[in-house]
C-alpha positions in Angstrom: 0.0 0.0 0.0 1.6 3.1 -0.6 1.4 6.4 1.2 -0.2 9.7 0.2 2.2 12.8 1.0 0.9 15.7 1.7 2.4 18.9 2.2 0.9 21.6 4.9 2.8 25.3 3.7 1.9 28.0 5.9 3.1 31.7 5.7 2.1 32.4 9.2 4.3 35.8 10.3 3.8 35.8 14.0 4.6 33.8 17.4 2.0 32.0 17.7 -0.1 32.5 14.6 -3.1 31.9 13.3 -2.2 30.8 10.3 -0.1 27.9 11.5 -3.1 26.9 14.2 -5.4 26.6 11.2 -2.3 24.5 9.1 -2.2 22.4 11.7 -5.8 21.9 12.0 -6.1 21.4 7.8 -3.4 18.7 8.5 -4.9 16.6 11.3 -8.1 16.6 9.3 -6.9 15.5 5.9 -5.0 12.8 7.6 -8.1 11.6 9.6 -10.0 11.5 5.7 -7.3 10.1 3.8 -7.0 7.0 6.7 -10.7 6.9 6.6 -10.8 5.9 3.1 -8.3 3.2 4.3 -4.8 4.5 2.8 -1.8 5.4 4.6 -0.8 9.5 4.8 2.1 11.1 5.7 1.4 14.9 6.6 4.4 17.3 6.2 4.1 20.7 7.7 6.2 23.5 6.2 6.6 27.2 7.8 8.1 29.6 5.5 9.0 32.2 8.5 12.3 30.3 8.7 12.6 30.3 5.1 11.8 34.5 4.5 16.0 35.1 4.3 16.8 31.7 1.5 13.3 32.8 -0.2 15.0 36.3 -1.1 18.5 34.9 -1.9 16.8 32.3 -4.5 15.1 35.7 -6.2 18.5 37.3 -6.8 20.6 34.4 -7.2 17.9 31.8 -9.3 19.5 29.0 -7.2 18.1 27.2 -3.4 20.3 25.8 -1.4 19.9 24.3 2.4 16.8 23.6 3.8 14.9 25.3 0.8 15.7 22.9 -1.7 15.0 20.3 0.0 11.5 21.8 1.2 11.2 22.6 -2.6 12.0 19.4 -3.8 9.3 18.0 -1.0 6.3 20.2 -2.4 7.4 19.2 -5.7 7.1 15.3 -5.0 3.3 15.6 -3.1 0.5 13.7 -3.8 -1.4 16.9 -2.6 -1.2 20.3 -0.6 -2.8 22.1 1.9 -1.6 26.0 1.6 -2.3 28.7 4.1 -1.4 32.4 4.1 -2.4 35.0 6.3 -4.5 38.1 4.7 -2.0 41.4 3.8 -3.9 44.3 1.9 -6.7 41.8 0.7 -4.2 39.5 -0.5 -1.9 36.7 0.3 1.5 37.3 2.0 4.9 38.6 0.5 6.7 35.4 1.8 3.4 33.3 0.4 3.7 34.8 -3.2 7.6 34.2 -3.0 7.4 31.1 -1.9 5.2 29.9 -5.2 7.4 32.2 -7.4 10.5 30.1 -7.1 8.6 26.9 -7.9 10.0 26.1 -11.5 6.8 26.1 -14.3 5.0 22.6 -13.4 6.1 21.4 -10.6 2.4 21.7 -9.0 1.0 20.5 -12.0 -2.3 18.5 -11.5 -1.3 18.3 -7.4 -4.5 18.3 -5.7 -4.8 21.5 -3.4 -6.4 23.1 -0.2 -6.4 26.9 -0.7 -6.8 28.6 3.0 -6.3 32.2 4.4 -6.4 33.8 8.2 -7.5 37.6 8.5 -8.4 39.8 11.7 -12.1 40.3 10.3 -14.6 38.4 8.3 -14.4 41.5 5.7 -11.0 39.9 3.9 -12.8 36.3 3.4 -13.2 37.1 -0.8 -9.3 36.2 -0.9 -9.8 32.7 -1.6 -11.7 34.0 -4.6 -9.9 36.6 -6.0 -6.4 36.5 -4.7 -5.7 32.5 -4.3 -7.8 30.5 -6.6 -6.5 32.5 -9.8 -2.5 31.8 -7.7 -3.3 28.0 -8.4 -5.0 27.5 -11.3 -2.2 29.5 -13.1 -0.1 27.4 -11.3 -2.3 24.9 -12.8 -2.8 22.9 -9.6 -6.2 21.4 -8.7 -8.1 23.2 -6.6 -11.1 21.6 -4.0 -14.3 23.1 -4.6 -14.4 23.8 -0.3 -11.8 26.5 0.6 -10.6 27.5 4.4 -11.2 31.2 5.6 -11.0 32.4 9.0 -11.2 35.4 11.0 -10.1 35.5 14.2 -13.8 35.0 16.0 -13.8 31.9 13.5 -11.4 29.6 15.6 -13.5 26.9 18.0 -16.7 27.8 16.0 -18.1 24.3 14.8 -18.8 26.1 11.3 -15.4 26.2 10.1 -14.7 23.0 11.8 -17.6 21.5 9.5 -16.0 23.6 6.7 -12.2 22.4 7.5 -13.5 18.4 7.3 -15.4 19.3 4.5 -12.3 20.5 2.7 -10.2 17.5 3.8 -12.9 15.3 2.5 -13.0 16.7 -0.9 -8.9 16.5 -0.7 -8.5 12.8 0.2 -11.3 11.9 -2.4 -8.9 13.2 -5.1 -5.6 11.5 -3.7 -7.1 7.6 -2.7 -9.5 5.3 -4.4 -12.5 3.2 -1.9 -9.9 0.4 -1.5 -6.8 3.0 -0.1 -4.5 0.2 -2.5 -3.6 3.1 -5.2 -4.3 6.9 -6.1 -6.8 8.5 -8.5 -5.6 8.8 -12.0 -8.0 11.6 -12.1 -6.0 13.5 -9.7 -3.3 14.6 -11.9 -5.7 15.5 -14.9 -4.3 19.0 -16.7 -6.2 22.2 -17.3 -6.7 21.2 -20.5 -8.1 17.8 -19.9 -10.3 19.2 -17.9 -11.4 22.0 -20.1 -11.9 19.8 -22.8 -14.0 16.8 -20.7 -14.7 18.5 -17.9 -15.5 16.1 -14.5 -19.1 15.8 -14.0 -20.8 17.6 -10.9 -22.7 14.7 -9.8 -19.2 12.7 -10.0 -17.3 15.6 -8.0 -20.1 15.2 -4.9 -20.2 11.5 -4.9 -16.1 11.5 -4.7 -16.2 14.4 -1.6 -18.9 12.5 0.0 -17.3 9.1 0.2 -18.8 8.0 -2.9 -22.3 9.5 -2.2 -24.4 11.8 -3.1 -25.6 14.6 0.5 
C-alpha cells in the first residue's frame, strides 16, 4: 500500500499564529480522511517564517540551497497540498507569493490542493476567490471546490470546523480510491483535460462524500 504525501505550507508571520493553528488543523483533518478511506498518509508541515531570508537569496541568485531545496523538492514530489497564508492588503502574504514564485513552471502541475487564508475580520474572506484560486490555477494545480477562511472570531466555532472536514474530505477523495490500494488517476488531470471533458458535478459530490451523493 503506498502512502499519500501531503504537504501543509503556511506563511504564518507571528509567534504564535493563526495561520499555522489553522495548518495544523487542515493537517490533522486530511489525515483523519485520507485513513478513513483506508490509505496510509504522511502529513508534512512547512513554515516559511524560517525560510523569509533563502526565499529572497533564491530571487536574486535563481538557485536554493539548504533547507529550501530540500523543502522545494518536497512540495514538488506531493501527492497533494494544503496551503495557508495569512491576509495582507486583501491578498496573500509577500513570503506566500515568493514562496510559489520560485517553484519552477510545473512542478504543482495536476497536485490536488487546499487553498486557506487567516484575517483579523470576516471583511478579507473574498481572498480565496480573487487572490488565491486564480495563484493556483495558473499554477495549474487542482483546486477543491471547499476553501478554508477564518477570521479570528472563527477559531473553535463548529462552522469552520464543518467547513475544514469538509475540505479535507474533498482532498483525500482526489488523492485515494475506496480500497486505499492506489491513487486516483483523475487526480493529476491537466487544465486542459479538464477543459476539454470536464468532471461531472454529480461525479465531483459522490467522490467528496465518500462515494455518495448529500
Amino acid at each position: 500500500m503506498s502512502t499519500r504525501r501531503v504537504v501543509v505550507v503556511s506563511a504564518g508571520l507571528s509567534v504564535p499564529s493563526s495561520t499555522k493553528l489553522l495548518a495544523d488543523q487542515l493537517g490533522t483533518a486530511v489525515a483523519r480522511a485520507v485513513e478513513a478511506r483506508g490509505a496510509e498518509v504522511e502529513v508534512r508541515h512547512i513554515e516559511l517564517r524560517p525560510l523569509a531570508h533563502a526565499l529572497a537569496d533564491h530571487l536574486l541568485t535563481g538557485f536554493a540551497t539548504g533547507d529550501l531545496a530540500e523543502v522545494l523538492g518536497a512540495v514538488r514530489s506531493a501527492d497533494a497540498l494544503v496551503v495557508v497564508t495569512p491576509v495582507f492588503s486583501a491578498s496573500y502574504s509577500g513570503l506566500f507569493k515568493i514562496f510559489f514564485d520560485v517553484l519552477e513552471r510545473g512542478a504543482i502541475d495536476g497536485t490536488p490542493v487546499i487553498v486557506a487564508a487567516t484575517a483579523g475580520t470576516p471583511r478579507h474572506s473574498l481572498v480565496l476567490d480573487h487572490a488565491l484560486r486564480p495563484l493556483f490555477s495558473h499554477l495549474r494545480a487542482s483546486i477543491v471546490p471547499t476553501g478554508v477562511f477564518a477570521a479570528s472570531e472563527d477559531f473553535g466555532d463548529s462552522l469552520l470546523e464543518k467547513r475544514i472536514d469538509q475540505a479535507a474530505a474533498e482532498l483525500a477523495a482526489l488523492i485515494t480510491i475506496g480500497s486505499g490500494d492506489q491513487p486516483v488517476v483523475a487526480a493529476r488531470r491537466s487544465v486542459e483535460d479538464e477543459l476539454a471533458a470536464p468532471t461531472p458535478f454529480e461525479r465531483l459530490l459522490r467522490e467528496a462524500g465518500g462515494d455518495s451523493v448529500r
